[in-house]
C-alpha positions in Angstrom: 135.3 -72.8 -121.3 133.8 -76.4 -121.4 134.8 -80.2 -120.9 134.7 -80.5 -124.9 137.2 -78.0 -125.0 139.8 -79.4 -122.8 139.3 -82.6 -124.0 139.6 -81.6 -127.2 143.4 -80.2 -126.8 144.2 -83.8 -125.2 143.2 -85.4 -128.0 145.3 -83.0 -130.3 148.5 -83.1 -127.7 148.1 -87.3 -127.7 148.0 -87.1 -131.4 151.0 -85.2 -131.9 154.3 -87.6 -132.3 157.0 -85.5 -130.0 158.2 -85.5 -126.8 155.6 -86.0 -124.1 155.4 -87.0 -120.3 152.3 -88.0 -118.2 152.5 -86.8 -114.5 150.7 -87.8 -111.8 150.9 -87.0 -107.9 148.1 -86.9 -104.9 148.3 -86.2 -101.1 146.6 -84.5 -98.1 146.2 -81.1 -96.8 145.6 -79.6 -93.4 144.6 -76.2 -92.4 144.3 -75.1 -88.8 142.6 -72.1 -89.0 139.5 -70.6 -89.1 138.3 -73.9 -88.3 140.6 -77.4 -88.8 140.1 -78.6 -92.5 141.6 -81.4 -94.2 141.2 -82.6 -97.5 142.7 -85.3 -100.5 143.7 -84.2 -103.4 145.2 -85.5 -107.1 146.4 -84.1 -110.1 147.3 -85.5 -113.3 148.5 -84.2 -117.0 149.7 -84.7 -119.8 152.8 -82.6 -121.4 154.5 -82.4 -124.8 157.2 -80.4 -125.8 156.6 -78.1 -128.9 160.0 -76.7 -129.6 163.7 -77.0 -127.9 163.7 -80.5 -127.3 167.6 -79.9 -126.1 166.9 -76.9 -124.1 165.3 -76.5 -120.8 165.5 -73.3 -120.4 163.4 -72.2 -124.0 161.8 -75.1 -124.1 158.2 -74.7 -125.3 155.1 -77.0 -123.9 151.7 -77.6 -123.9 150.0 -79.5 -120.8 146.5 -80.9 -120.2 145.7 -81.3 -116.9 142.8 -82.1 -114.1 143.1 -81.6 -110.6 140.5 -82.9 -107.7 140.1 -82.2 -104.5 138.0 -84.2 -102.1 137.0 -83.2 -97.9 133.4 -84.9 -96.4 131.3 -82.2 -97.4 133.1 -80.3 -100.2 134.3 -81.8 -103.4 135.6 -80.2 -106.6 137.6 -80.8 -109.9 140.0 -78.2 -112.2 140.3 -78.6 -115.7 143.0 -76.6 -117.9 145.1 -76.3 -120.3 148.4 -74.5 -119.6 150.9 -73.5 -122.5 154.9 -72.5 -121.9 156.3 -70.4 -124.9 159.5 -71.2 -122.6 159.7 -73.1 -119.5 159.2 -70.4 -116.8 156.4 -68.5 -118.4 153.0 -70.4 -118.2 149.2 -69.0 -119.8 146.9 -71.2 -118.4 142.9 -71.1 -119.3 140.6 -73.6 -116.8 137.1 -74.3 -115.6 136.4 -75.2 -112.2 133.5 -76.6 -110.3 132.8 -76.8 -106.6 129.9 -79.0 -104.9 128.9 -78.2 -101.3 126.5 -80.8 -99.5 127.2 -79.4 -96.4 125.3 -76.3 -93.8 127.3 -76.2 -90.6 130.7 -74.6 -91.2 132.1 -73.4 -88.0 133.5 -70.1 -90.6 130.0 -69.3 -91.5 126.1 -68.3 -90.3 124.6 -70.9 -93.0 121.1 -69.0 -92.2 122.2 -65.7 -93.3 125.2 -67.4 -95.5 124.3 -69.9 -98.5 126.5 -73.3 -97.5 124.7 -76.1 -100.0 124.9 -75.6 -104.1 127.4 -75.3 -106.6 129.8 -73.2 -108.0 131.4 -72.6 -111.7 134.7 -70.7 -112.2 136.3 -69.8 -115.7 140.0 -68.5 -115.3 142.5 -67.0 -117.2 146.3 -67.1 -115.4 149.8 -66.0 -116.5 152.6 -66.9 -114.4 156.3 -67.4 -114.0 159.3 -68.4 -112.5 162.9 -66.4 -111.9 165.8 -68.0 -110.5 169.2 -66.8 -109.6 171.5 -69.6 -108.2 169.9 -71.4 -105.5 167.6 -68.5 -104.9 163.6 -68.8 -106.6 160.7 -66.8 -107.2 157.2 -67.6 -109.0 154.3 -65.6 -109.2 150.9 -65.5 -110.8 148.3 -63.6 -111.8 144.4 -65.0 -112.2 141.0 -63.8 -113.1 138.3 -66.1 -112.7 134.7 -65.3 -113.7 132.2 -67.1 -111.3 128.8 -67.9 -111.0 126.7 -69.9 -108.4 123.4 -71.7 -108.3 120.4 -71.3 -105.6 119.0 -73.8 -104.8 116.9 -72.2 -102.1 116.0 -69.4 -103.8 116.4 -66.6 -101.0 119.4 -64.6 -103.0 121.9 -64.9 -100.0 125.4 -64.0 -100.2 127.5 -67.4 -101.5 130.2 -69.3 -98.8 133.5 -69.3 -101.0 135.2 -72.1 -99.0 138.4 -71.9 -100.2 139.0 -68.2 -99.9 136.7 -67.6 -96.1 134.3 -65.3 -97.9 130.6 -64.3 -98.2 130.4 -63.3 -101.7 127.7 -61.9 -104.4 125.0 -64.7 -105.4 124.9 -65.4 -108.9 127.8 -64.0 -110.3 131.0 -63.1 -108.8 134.4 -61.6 -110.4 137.7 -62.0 -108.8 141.2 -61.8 -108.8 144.1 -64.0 -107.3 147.9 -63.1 -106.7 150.3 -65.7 -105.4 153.7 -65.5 -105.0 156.4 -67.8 -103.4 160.2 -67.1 -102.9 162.2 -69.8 -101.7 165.8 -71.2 -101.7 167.1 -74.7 -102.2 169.2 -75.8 -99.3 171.9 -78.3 -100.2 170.1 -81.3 -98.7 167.3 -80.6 -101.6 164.7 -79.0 -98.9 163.4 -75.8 -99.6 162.9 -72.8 -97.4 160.6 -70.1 -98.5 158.2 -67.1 -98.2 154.5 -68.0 -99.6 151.6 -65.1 -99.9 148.4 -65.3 -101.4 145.9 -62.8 -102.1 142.2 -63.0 -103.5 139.9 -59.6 -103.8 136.0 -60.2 -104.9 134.9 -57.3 -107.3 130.7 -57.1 -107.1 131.3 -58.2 -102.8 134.2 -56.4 -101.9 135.5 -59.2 -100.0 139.7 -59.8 -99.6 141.5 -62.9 -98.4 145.3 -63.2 -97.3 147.1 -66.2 -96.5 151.0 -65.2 -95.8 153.2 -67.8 -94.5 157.0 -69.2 -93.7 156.9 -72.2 -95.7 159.5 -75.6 -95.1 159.6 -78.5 -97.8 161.2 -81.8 -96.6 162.4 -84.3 -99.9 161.6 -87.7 -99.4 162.8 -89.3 -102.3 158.9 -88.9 -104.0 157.4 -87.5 -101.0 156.8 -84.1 -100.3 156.4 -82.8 -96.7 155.1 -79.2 -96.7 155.0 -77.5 -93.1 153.8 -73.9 -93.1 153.1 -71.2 -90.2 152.2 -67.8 -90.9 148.5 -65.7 -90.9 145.5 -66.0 -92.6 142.0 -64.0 -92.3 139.5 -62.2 -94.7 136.8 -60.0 -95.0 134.8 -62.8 -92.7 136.9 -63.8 -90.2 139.6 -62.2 -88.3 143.7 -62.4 -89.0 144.9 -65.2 -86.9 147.9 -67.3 -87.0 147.8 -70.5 -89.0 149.6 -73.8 -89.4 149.4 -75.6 -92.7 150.3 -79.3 -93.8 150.7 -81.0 -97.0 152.0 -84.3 -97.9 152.5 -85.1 -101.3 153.5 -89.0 -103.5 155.1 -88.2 -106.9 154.1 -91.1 -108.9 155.4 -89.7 -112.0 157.3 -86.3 -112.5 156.3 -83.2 -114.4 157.7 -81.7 -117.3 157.2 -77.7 -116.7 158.9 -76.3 -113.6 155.8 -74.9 -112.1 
């Protein structure tokens, strides 16, 4: 998948005359462990309804959608399309890129590890969302198909940022498997279980990140506090504390 390709589906979703709904929200993240990170992030898209305009439930969409994420020495962008045959099941096909410019991460050896380059990622995902009164659950299911340039030329293993793994240079395939429980309190704030898991086939490398997760509701603000573990194949399971704040500047359509 290509930036002709998701463009192309904006084009066709903006030409359509039915119900639609831009979104838009950005914020800040902070990870204490391995390491403290931080890093700003926006997404945007573009939804239109398909079929059962008076139902939420069955109601059928197709969104557009980019998603950047900026830190000092690590940027990247996601483009995808995501399609709801009804509102809590989501196929979603992307293409992500990654830029490093950076070669002294406290996670990694950068002599024995390659820090600078860039990565591509192509991604199917299928997702969804149960509910039963105030009680949630979403989970998903990814495959991404990677591949990384070197610059150097010295065929070291890759540094995976995001996932605290030393991976296979060139090409790389993995999977993902997130999942996130969580009740509604009556104040609007949600308590919840988060776990994430990532296994690298050609490296054998694993990541967990398994936390207790609290979100405060600030009319359009967000504040995500999380404490749990994290490690990987790299680095050692330690305890972690995560932070997120998030500004809604216009609501999205699909639940998730």
């Amino acid at each position: 998948m290509n930036l002709h390709f998701i463009f192309a589906f904006i084009l066709l979703s903006i030409s359509l005359h039915i119900e639609a709904q831009f979104d838009l929200k950005y914020g800040a993240g902070l990870r204490s462990y391995p390491g403290i990170g931080a890093a700003m992030e926006a997404e945007g898209g573009y939804t239109q309804v398909l079929w059962g305009e008076n139902s939420k439930l069955f109601k059928g969409m197709i969104r557009p959608g980019i998603q950047t994420t900026h830190s000092v020495v690590v940027n990247d962008y996601d483009a995808s399309v995501s399609f709801y045959p009804v509102s809590f099941i989501g196929l979603v096909a992307g293409h992500k890129e990654l830029y490093s410019r950076y070669d002294e991460f406290a996670s990694y050896d950068c002599e024995q590890i390659r820090c600078k380059g860039a990565m591509k990622k192509d991604y199917l995902q299928g997702k969804i969302a149960l509910a039963w009164g105030k009680l949630f659950l979403t989970a998903s299911y990814s495959e991404f198909r990677n591949s990384y340039n070197d610059p150097s030329g010295n065929q070291l293993p890759v540094a995976e940022y995001e996932w605290v793994s030393a991976v296979a240079p060139h090409f790389e395939r993995s999977v993902r498997r997130k999942y996130f429980g969580g009740y509604i309190l009556p104040n609007g704030n949600i308590l919840g279980l988060n776990a994430d898991y990532r296994e690298f086939e050609f490296s054998n490398q694993n990541y967990l990140f398994e936390a207790l997760i609290y979100q405060i509701k600030l009319s359009n603000w967000r504040l995500t506090l999380g404490a749990g573990r994290l490690g990987s194949t790299e680095v050692a399971t330690d305890g972690v504390i995560v932070l997120r704040l998030t500004h809604i500047l216009a609501p999205s359509l699909p639940l998730f």
